[in-house]
N, C-alpha and C positions, 0 to 999 in steps of 0.2 A: 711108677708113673704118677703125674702131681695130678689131683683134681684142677677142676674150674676156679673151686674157693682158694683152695692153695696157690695159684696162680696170683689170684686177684688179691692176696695177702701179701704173697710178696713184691705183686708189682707198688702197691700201698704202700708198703714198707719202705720202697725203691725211691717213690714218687716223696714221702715226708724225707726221707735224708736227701735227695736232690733239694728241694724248696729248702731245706735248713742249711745245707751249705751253701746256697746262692745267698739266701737273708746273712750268713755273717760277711762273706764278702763286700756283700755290700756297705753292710753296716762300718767294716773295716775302712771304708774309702771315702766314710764321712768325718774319720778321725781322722786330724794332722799329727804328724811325725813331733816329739818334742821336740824344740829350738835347741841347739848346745848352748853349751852355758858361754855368752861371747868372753875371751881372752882380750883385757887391757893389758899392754903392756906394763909391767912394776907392779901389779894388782897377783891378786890368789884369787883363781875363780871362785865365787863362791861367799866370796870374804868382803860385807860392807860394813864402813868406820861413818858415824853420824856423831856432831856434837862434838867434835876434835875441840880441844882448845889446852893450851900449855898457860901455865900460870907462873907468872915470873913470883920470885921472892921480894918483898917487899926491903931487903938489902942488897944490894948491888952486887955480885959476885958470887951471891950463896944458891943453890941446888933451884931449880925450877921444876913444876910438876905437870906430869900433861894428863888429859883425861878423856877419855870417849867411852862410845857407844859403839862396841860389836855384836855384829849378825854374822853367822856363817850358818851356807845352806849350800853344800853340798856332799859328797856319798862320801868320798875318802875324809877318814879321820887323820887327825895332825896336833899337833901341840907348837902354843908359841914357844920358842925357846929364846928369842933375843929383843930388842929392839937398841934402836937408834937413831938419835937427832942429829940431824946435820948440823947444827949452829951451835954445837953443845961440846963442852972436849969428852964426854963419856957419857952416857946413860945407862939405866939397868930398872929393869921390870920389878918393884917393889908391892911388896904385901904387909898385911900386919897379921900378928902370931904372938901367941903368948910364949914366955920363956921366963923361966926364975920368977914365975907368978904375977910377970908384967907384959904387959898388953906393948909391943913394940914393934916398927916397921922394920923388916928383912926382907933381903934378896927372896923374890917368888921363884916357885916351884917352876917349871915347863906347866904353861895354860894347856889342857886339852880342850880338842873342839870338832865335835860330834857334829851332825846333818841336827838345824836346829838349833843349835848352841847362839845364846845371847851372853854373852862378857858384857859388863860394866864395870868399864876401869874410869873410880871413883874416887874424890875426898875420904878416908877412913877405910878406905878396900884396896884394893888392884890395883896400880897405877904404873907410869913410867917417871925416874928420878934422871933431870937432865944435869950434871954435874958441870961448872965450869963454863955457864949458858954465855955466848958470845954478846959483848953488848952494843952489836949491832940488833939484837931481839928487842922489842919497842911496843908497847901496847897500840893494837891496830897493825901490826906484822903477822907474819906468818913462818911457824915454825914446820922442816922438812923431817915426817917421823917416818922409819922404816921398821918394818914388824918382819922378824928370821924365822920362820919353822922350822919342823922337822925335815929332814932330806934339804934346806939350804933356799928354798923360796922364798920369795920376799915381798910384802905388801908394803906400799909407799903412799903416804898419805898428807896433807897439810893442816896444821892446828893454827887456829886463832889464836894471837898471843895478848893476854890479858895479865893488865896490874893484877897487883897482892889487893886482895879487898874486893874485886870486881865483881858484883853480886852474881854472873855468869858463870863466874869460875867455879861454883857447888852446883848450878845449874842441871837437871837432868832430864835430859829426850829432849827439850824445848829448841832446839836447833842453837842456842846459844845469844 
């Protein structure tokens, strides 16, 4: 048989865990649910391009380069594996790499891209090489760049198309 005090300990007891699950509930119903991450069509959620801009060759017919600024923020990881220019006959994802003890651009690896990952695809680093660039491309045009991951997804983006020379075209984060 309980005593008085035993009683009044458990009802205590009874009384601090009611009041504490009433306080998280409540506490729960001041927090809002995260937004999902909204779906652009031709976009990777997760995946934003700042500072596009494709730089023609300063000879008519020879390779163009393009260059931005990626953010990506979201949970699944993925690796770039392709790009592509619409106004270009070929593109491909270029890097520099030493080899035979000389510092020279090659075909890049698959970019991976983690919750967090900043890319700068730059003058002297990263970039994409638009081979055979159409010359309908005209400084003050826009070029149509598409980025292929892993699993076949595809981010699509537009680049400002700037002469050879264009103080913009080394330019970095300044919006261009």
């Amino acid at each position: 048989m309980k005593t008085s005090i035993e009683s009044g300990r458990a009802l205590k007891s009874m009384f601090a865990a009611a009041t504490m699950a009433s306080a998280l509930s409540l506490s729960a119903c001041g927090t809002e649910p995260e937004a999902p991450v909204e779906e652009v069509a031709g976009t990777i959620p997760g995946m934003s391009i700042e500072n596009a801009r494709m730089v023609l060759n300063a000879v008519e017919g020879n390779p163009a380069a393009v260059y931005f600024d990626l953010k990506y923020d979201a949970d699944r990881g993925l690796s770039i594996r392709r790009a592509d220019v619409a106004q270009a006959g070929s593109a491909t994802l270029h890097d520099y790499g030493e080899y035979d003890f000389k510092v020279q651009m090659m075909e890049a690896l698959p970019i991976p891209l983690t919750n967090g990952a900043e890319v700068a695809f730059k003058p002297g680093g990263l970039h994409v090489m638009a081979f055979d660039p159409s010359s309908e491309l005209k400084p003050g045009g826009k070029a149509e760049i598409t980025l292929t991951v892993s699993g076949g997804q595809t981010h699509k983006f537009e680049a400002e198309v700037l002469a050879a020379g264009d103080p913009r075209a080394t330019a970095a984060g300044d919006g261009g």
